[in-house]
ZAMARGU-4260 file (C-alpha; in steps of 0.2 Angstrom, whole numbers, plus 5000, padded with zeros to 4 digits):
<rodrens>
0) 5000/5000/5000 | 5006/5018/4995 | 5011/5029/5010 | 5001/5044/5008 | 5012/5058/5011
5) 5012/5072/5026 | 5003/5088/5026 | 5014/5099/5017 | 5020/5087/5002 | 5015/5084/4986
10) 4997/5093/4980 | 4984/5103/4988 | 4967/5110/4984 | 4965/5129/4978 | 4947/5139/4981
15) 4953/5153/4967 | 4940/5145/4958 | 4925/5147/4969 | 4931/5165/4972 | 4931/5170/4953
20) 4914/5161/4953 | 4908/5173/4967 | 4914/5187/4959 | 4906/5181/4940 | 4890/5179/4951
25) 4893/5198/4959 | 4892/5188/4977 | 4901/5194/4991 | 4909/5181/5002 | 4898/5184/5016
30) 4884/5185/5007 | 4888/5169/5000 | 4891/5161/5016 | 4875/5167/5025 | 4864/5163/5010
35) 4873/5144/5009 | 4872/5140/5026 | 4892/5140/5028 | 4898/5147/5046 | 4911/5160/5047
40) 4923/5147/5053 | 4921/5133/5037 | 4921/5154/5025 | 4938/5157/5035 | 4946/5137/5030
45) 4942/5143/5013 | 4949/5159/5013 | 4967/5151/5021 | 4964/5137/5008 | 4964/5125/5023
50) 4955/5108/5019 | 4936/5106/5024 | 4924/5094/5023 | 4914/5085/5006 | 4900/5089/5014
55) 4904/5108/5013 | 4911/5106/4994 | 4896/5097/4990 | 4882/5110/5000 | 4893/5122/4993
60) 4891/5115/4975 | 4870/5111/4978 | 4870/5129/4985 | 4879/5139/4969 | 4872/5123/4956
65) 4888/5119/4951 | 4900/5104/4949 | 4916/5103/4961 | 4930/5105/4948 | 4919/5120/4946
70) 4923/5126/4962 | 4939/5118/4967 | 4957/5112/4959 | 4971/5103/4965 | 4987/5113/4964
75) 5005/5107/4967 | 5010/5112/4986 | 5024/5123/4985 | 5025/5127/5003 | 5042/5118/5009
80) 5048/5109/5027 | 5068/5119/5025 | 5070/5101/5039 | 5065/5089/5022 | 5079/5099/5012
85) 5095/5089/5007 | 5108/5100/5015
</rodrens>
């Protein structure tokens, strides 16, 4: 079995999609989150880009009648860990 690997590696999943849908939509985000249901909280993991749950994605998608890759892509990670780094 393929080690999945840590937080910080690898790929990660952009919202710069569902913010340019917002602003096609002329939606601000808090009127977006209050209209969807979404609590400041879960609207704050988005605007870091901090992972959150299907189910928001998919009340999310329901809400704006969209399709996840509508909303969301997966980008390469380029945060690095300098500790991983060959010295």
């Amino acid at each position: 079995m393929e080690e999945i690997p840590p937080e910080g590696d690898g790929m990660k999943l952009s919202y710069k999609k569902l913010w340019v849908k917002l602003v096609e939509e002329d939606m601000k985000k808090t009127e977006f989150a209050k209209n969807a249901g979404i609590s400041s909280a879960s609207l704050a993991k988005l605007g870091k880009g901090a992972n959150i749950t299907t189910d928001l994605l998919l009340k999310i998608c329901e809400y704006l009648k969209c399709d996840i890759g509508d909303i969301v892509e997966v980008v390469p990670d380029d945060t690095t860990d300098e500790s991983k780094e060959p010295k």
